[in-house]
VOGU-3710 file (C-alpha; in Angstrom, 3 decimals, decimal comma):
1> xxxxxxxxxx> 39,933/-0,091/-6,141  39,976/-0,653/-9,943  36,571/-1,302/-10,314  33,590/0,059/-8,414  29,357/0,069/-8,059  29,401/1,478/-11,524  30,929/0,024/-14,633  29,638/1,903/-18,018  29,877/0,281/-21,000  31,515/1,451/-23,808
11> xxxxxxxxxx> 28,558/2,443/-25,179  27,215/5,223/-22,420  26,091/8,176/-23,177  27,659/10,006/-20,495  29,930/13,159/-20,365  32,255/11,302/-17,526  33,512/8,218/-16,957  34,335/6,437/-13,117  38,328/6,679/-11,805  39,794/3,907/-13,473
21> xxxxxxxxxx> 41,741/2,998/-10,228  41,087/5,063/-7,052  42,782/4,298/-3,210  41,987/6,845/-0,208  45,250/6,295/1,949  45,080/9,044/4,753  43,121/11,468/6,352  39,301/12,127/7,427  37,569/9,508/5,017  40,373/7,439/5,394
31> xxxxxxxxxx> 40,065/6,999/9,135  36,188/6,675/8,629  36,870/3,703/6,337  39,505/2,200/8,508  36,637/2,112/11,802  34,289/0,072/8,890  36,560/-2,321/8,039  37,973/-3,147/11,251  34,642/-2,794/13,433  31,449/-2,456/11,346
41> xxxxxxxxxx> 32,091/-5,230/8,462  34,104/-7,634/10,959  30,416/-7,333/13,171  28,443/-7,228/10,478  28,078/-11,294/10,638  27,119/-11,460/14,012  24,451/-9,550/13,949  23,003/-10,924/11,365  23,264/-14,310/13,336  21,699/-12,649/16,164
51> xxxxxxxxxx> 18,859/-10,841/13,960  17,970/-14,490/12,821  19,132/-13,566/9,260  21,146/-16,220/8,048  18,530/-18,636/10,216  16,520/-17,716/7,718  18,814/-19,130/5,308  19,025/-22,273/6,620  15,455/-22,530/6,816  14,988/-22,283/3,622
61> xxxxxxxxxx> 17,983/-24,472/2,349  16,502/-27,264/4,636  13,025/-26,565/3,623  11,310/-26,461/7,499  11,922/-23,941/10,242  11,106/-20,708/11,377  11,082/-17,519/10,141  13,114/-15,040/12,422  12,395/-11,412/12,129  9,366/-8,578/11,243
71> xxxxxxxxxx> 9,801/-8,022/7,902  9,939/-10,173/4,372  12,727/-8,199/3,210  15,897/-9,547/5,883  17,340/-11,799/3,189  18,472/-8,135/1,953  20,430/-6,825/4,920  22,606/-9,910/4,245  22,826/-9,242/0,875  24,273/-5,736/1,593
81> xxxxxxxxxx> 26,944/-7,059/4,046  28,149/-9,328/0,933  28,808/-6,249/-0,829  30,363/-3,817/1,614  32,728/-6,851/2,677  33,306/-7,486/-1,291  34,340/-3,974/-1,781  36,372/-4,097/1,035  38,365/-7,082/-0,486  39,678/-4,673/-3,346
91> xxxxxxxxxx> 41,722/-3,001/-0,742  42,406/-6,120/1,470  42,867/-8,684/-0,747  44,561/-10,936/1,677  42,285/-11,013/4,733  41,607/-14,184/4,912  38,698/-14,435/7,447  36,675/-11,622/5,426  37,055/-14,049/2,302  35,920/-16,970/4,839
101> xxxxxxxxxx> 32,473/-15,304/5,615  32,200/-13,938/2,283  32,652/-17,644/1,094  30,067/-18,843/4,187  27,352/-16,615/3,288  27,724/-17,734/-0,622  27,474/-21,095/0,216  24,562/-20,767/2,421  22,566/-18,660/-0,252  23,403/-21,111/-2,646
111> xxxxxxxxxx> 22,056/-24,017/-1,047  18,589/-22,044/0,000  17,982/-21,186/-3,990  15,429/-22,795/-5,376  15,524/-25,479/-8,269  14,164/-22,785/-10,162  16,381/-19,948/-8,975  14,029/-18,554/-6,799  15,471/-16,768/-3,413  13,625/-15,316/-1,234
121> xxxxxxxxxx> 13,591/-16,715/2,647  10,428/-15,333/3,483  8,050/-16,481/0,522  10,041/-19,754/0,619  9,557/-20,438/4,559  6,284/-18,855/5,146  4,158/-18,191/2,092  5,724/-20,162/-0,694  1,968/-19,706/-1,991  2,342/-16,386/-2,336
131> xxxxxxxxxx> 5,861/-15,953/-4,648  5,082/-12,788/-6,462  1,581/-12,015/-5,371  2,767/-9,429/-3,134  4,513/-7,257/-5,181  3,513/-4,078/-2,685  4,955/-5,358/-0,173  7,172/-8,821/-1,063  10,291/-6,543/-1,762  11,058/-10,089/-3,544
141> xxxxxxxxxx> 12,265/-7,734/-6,518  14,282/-5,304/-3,840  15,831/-8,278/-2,409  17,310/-9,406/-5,592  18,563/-6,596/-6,663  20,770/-6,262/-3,765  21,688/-10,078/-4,101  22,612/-8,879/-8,036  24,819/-5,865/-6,744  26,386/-8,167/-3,941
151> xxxxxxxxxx> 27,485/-10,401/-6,578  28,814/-8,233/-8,968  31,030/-6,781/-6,271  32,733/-9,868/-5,851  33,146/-10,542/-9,177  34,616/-7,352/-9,850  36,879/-7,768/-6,934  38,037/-11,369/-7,060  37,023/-12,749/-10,346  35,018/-15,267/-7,782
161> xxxxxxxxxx> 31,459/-16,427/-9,760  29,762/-18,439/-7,493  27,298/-15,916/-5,871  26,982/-14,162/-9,921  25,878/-17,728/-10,544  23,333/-17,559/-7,629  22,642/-14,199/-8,409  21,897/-14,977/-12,422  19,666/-18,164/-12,038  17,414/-16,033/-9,640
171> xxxxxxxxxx> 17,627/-13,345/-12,986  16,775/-16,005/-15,708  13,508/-16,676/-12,771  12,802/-13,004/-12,942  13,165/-12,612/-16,641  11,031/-15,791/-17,271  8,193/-14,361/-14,701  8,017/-10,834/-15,538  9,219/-10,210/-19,074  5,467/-10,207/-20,428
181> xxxxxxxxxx> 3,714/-9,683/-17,056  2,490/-6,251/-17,654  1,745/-6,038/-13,655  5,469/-6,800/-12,775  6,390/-3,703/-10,590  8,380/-3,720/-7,374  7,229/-1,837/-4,131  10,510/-1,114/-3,659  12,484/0,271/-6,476  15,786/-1,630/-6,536
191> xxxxxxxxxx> 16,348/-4,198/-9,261  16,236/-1,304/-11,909  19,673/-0,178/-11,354  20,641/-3,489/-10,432  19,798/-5,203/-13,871  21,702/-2,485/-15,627  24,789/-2,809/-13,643  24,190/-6,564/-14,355  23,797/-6,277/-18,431  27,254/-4,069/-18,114
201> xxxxxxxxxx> 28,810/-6,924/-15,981  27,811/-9,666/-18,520  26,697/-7,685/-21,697  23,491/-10,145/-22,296  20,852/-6,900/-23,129  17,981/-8,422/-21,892  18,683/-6,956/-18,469  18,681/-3,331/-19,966  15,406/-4,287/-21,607  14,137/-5,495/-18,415
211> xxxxxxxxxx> 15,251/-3,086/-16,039  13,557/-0,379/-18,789  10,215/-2,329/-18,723  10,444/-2,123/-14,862  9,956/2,034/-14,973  8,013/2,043/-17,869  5,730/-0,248/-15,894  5,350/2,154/-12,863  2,622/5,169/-12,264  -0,352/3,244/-14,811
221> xxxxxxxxxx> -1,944/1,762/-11,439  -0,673/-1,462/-11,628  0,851/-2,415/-9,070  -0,767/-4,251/-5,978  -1,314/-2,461/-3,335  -3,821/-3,816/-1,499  -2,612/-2,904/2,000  -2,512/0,469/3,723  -4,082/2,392/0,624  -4,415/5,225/2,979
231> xxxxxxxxxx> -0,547/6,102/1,631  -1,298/7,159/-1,340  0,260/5,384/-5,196  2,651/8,305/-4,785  4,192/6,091/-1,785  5,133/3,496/-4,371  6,284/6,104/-6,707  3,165/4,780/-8,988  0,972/7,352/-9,573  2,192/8,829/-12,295
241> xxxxxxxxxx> 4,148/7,430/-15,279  7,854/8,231/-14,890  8,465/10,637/-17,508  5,503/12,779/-16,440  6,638/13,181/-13,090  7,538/16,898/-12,151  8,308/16,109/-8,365  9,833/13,495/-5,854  7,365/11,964/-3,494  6,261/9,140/-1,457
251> xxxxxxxxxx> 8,906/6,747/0,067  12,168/8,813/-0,349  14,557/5,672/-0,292  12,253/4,152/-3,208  12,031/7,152/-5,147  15,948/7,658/-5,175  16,465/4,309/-5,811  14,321/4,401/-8,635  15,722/7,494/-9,918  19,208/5,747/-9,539
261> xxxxxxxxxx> 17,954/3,273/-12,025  16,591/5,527/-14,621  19,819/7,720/-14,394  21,466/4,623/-15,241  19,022/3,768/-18,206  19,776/6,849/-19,728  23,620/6,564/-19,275  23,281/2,959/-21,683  20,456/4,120/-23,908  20,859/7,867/-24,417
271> xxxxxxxxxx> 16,722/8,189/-23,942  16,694/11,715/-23,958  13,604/11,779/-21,832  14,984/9,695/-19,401  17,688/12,233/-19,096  15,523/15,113/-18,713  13,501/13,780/-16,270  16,251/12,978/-14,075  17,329/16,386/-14,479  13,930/18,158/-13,510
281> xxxxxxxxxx> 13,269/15,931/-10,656  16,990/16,387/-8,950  16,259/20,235/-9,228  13,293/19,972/-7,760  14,385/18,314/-5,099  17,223/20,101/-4,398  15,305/23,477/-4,490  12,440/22,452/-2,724  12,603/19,191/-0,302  16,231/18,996/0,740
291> xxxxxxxxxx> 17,650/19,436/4,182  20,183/21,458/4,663  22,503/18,659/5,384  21,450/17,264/2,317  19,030/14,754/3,760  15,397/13,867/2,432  12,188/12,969/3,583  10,281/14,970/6,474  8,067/12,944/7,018  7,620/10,015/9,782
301> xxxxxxxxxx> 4,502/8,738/8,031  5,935/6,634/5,185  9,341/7,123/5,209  8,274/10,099/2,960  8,995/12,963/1,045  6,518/15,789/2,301  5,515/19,162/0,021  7,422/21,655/-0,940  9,529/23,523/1,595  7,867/21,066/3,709
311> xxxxxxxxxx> 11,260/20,741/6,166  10,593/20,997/9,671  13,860/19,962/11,359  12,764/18,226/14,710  10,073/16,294/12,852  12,450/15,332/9,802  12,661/11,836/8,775  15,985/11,910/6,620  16,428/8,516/6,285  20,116/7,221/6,433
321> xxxxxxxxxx> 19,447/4,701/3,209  17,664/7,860/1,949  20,589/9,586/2,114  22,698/7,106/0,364  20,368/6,958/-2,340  20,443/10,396/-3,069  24,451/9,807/-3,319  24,113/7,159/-5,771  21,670/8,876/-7,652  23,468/12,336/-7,666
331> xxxxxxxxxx> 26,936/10,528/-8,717  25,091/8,635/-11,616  23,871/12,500/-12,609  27,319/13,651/-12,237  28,917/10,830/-14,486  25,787/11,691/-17,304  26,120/15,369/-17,073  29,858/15,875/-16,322  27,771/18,767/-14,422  29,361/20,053/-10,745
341> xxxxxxxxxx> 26,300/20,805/-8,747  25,563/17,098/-8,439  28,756/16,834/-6,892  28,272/19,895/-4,337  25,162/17,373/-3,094  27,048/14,717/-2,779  29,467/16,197/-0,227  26,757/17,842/1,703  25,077/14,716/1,843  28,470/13,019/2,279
351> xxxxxxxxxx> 29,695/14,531/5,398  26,491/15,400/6,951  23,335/13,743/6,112  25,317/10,454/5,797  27,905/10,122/7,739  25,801/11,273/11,057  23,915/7,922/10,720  26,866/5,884/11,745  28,677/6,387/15,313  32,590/7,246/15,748
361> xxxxxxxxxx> 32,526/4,007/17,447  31,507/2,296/14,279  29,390/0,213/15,891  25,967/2,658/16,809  23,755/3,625/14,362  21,159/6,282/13,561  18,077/5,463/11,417  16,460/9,298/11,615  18,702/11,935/11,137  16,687/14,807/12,598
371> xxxxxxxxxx> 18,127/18,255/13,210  16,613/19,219/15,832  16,650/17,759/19,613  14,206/19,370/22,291  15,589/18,838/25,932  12,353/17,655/27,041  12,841/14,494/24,569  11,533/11,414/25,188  12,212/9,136/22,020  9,953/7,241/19,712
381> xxxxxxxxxx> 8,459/4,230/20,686  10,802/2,595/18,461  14,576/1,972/18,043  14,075/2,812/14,495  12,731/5,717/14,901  14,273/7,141/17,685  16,682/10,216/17,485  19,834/8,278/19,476  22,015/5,539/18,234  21,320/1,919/18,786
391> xxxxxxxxxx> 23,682/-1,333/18,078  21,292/-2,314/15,074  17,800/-2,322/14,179  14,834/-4,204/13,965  14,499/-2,869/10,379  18,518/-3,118/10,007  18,178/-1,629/6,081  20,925/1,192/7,165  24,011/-0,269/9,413  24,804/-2,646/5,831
401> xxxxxxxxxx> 24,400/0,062/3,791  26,365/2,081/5,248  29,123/-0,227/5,269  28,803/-0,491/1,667  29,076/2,660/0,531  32,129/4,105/2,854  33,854/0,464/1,403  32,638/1,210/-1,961  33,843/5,168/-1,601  36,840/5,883/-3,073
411> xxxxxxxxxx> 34,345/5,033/-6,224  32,712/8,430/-5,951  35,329/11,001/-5,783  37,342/11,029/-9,357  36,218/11,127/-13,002  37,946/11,029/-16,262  36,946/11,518/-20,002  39,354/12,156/-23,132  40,228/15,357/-22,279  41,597/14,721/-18,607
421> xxxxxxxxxx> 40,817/14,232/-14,533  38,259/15,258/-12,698  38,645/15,951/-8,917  34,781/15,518/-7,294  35,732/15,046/-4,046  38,487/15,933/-1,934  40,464/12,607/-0,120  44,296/12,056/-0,081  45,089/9,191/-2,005  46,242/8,226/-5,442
431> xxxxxxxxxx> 43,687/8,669/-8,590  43,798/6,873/-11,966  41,308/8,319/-14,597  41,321/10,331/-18,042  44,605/8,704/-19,141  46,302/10,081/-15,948  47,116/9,693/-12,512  46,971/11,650/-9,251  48,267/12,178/-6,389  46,422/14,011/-3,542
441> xxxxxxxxxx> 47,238/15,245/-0,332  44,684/17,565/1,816  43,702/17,679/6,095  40,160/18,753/4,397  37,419/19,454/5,400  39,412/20,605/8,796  41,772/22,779/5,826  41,179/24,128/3,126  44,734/23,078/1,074  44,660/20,391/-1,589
451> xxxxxxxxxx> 48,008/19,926/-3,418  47,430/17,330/-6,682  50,249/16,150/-7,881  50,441/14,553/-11,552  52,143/11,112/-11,574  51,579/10,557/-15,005  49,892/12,488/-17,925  49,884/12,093/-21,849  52,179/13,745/-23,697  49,841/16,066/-24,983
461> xxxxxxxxxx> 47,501/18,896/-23,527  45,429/17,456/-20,725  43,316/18,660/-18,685  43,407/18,953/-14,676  39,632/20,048/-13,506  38,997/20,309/-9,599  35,272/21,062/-7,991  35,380/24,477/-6,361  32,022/24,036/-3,879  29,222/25,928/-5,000
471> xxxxxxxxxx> 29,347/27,125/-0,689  33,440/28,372/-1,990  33,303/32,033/-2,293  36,966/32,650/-2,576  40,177/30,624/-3,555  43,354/30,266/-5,055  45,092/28,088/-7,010  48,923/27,719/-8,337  50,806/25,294/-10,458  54,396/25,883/-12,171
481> xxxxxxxxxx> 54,160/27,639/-15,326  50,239/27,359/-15,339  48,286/29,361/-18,119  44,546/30,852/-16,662  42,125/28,515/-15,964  40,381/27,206/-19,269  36,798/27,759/-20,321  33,985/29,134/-18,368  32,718/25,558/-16,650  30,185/26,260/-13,474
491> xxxxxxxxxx> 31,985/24,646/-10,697  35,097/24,033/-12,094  38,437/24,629/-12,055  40,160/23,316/-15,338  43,614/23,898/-16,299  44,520/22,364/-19,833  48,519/22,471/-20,865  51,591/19,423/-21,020  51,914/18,085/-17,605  55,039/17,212/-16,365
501> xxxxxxxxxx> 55,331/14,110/-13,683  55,646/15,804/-10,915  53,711/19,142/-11,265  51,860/20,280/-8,724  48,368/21,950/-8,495  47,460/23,739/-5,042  44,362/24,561/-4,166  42,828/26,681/-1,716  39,491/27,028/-0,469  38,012/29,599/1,978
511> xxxxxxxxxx> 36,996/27,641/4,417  35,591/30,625/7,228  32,879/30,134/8,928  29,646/31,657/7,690  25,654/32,328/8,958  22,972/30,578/6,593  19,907/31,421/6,758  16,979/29,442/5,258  14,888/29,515/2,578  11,575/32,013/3,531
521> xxxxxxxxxx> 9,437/29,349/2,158  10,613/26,839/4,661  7,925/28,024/7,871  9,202/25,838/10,311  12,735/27,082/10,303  11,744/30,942/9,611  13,780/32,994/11,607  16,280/30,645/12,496  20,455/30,860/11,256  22,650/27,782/11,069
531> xxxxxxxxxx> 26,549/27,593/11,221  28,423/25,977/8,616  32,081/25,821/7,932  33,436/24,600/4,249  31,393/21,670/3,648  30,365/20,945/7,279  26,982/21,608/8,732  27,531/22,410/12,167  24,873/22,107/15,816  24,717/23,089/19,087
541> xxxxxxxxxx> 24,522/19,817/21,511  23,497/20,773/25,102  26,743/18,755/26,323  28,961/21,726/25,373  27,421/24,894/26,125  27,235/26,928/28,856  25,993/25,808/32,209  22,690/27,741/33,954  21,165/28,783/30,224  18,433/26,462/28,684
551> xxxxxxxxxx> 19,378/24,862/25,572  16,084/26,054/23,809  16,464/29,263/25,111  19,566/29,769/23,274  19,789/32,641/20,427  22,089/33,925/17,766  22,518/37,304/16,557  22,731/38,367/13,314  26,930/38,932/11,938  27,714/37,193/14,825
561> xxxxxxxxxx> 31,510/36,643/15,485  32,608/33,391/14,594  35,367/31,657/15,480  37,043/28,602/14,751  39,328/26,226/16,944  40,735/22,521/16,683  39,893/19,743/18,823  42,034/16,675/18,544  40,672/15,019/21,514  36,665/15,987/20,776
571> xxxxxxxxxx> 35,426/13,447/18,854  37,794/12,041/17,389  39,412/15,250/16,084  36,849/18,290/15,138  37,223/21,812/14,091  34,487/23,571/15,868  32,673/26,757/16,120  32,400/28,741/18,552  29,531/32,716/18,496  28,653/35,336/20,991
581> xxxxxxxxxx> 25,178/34,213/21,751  22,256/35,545/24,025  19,742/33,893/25,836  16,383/34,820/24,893  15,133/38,252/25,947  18,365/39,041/28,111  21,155/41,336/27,277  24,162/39,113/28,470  26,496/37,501/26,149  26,185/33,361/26,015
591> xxxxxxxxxx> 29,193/31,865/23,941  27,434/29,124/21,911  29,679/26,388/20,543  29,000/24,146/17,553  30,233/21,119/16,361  30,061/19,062/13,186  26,628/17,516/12,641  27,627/14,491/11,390  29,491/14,176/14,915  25,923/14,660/17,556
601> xxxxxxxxxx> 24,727/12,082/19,474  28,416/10,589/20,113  28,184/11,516/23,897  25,232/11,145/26,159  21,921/11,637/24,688  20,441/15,447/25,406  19,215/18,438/23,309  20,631/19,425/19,745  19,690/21,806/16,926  20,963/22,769/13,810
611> xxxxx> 18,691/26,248/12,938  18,984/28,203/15,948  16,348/30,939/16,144  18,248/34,492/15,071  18,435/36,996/18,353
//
């Protein structure tokens, strides 16, 4: 992948720049990539014929028909496919029937555009009287934005133009309705970082100015909200003006999305507010209203965030899409910054938070990410709500999205600027950034070894920097004739001397198994330990422990023995833990054994917990 989600122009004000060319070629993300490109992209099509999706498409090119589905916003799930299967093309250039329903779905969006390059199915099949009147709600604005990222994947991937075309007339609409139209706000936050990525894919600046005009816009009452006030402005993230805000709230995926877009705003303008507001609102949200597998939003009601150490675990909400906003978001931070705790987020969120909302199978999905399971559950009354995985959705915003980012992924693991590389995340595979290139080779997160190899380096001092996890508390690392690590970076490793093609940095990370306990401030998990290993947040699933002993009946002592063992035939290949536990109020040992969240829910649906209450 030479090109990926972000592009900065030469212009940014950023510390980092993206990996000039990154490939993953073996290993855990590697085989996570391979199941969504040969099972979840391949499906992705019919589903969305079965969903009544790309009906909807045809309705509107013919101009009569029905509108198939609950919600105004499907044109988007189809939209997100488009990109996932565009991203995929940059490492399978030659699959020819990907590139034939890439080419179908173009087509068909093309011919349901309006004269006027207006494209929206719902507004243009059922309330064509309504374009733009329903700005709460419409998502017309959300929908674009994902047709404008769709787009700009292919282009970056194939050079192809014809959905940027699509995608650019339905701009010049935008731009013509909203440029003066001090009510233009979006619901959903989307098309801000969307119109930036566009102005850095075409360099016409009126999309910067828009996309800027778009947050300015927000939290001065504006917007029209005219249905279910009971939410709150803060739902809409417009209740505030954005560079007052102190907190995340309301809809998590919106806020994140939004904050996405203002990270990239400051990247291309240097607004030194912008910056700093992105800054205090991450920390808050990492201090206060973040899982501990990195997911956000506890509450059902809204898709929202709640207060302040407001994180009950069977209740939580954690959103899939939420959690791949907070990736984008926190990578955009880490590109601006060159800082490494956004980074240490986005592998928590990574391989937990994320990747537990799509099945081994690749084809089951979770919407809710909860971390807690009571035996005695009996599900939501919806699919989309429900704590066990489901072939798609009738709100099917997080299957797509998925796909997009694990196609999109080798994107967010390797920086560069003009002093050297910078290792984020740890994937074998080959790296290009910082006038250099990589080569890595790891087993992580299983093991703790990462050898980097240096394929090519100026001839000059340049500088090697690798993430040691902020969860790390001892490692080592060797390289031939290797002077002590330079400066005194949080988070980093650097070493800074002539490499040689051929040297090799090895890296080790302690990767035992340790008790967390929670914040005190979090009441609904007070009292409670959790297991993690390295950056894997592990859970007890009924399915594996002991026989006779209720699940919720299960304890764990305090400096209990842990012990670690691999599985190659449990799912798929997991390390797991295993700790002398009791059962509540009796003397006898109970040997508890966890396994990696982002694995539950893979066998037969029963109990599961992450905090397990402390014996």
């Amino acid at each position: 992948m030479r090109s990926g989600p972000i592009r900065l122009t030469d212009r940014a004000h950023t510390a980092l720049r993206p990996a000039t060319a990154a490939r993953i070629t073996d290993g855990f993300w590697a085989t996570r990539r391979r199941t969504n490109s040969e099972v979840s992209i391949p499906r992705g099509p019919a589903q969305l014929e079965r969903a009544g999706n790309l009906a909807n498409l045809r309705a509107a090119a013919a101009g009569s028909g029905e509108f198939a589905g609950d919600f105004p916003f499907q044109d988007s799930d189809v939209h997100k496919w488009l990109e996932a299967a565009s991203w995929q093309l940059a490492e399978e250039p030659g699959d020819g029937q990907l590139m034939a329903h890439i080419e179908e779905l173009t087509a068909l969006l093309a011919s349901a555009q309006d004269p006027d390059g207006y494209l929206q199915t719902y507004y243009q099949v059922v309330r064509p009287d309504r374009r733009w009147q329903e700005l709460g709600w419409g998502h017309e604005l959300y929908c674009a934005g994902h047709l404008i990222q769709a787009a700009i994947a292919l282009h970056r991937t194939t050079g192809n133009r014809q959905l940027l075309d699509v995608a650019e007339r339905f701009a010049v609409h935008i731009h013509e309705v909203f440029a003066q139209r001090a009510d233009g706000v979006c619901g959903h936050p989307e098309i801000e970082t969307a119109l930036v990525e566009l102005y850095r894919e075409t360099g016409e600046r009126r999309w910067l100015e828009l996309a800027a005009a778009f947050v300015d816009r927000r939290g001065h009452g504006a917007l029209n909200v005219d249905l279910n006030p009971h939410l709150g402005r803060a739902y809409w993230q417009d209740h505030t003006p954005v560079r007052e805000a102190t907190s995340v709230a309301g809809h998590a995926v919106r806020q994140l999305y939004l904050l996405a877009g203002v990270a990239d705003l400051a990247a291309e303008t240097g607004a030194p507010e912008l910056r700093a507001t992105a800054e205090r609102l991450w920390d808050h949200m990492v201090a206060t209203k973040t899982y501990l597998t990195g997911g956000v939003g506890a509450r059902h009601e809204g898709e929202a965030f709640g207060e302040p150490y407001e994180l009950p675990p069977d209740r939580a909400y954690a959103e899939t899409c939420a959690a791949i906003a907070s990736i984008q978001w926190s990578w955009r931070m880490a590109l601006l910054t060159g800082e490494a705790k956004y980074s240490d987020l986005i592998e928590r969120t990574l391989y937990n938070g994320f990747l537990s909302g799509v099945g081994l199978d690749g084809d089951s999905w979770l919407y809710v990410n909860p971390l807690q399971v009571r035996e005695e559950y009996e599900g939501a009354n919806e699919a989309d709500k429900a704590a066990r995985r489901t072939p798609w959705f009738r709100c099917a915003c997080c299957p797509p999205n998925v796909m997009r980012l694990l196609a999109s992924l080798p994107h967010y693991l390797v920086s560069g600027d003009g002093q050297g590389l910078q290792l984020h995340q740890y994937a074998t595979g080959v790296y290009e950034a910082g006038g250099g290139r990589v080569r890595v080779a790891t087993q992580y997160p299983w093991d703790g070894r990462i050898e980097i190899t240096v394929e090519e380096a100026p001839e000059r001092d340049w500088t090697l920097s690798v993430r040691i996890p902020s969860w790390c508390t001892g490692f080592t690392a060797t390289a031939p004739n290797s002077d002590a690590p330079t400066g005194d970076d949080p988070g980093w490793l650097r070493l800074r001397r002539r490499w040689t093609p051929g040297d090799t940095l090895t890296v080790n990370l302690d990767l035992s198994p340790r008790l967390t306990g929670p914040d005190p401030r979090v009441d609904a998990v007070r009292g409670c330990l959790a297991i993690e290993r390295g950056p894997l947040v592990h859970c007890l699933e009924g399915v594996d422990q002991e026989p006779g002993v209720p699940f919720d009946e299960l304890t764990l002592p305090d400096g209990a023995e842990l012990s670690v063992r691999h599985e190659p035939g449990l799912l798929g290949g997991v390390s797991v833990v295993t700790a002398a536990g009791r059962r509540r109020g009796a003397e006898a040992v109970v040997r508890l054994t966890a396994v990696p969240y982002h694995a539950w829910a893979n066998r037969r649906p029963g109990a599961m917990r992450v905090w397990v209450p402390r014996e």
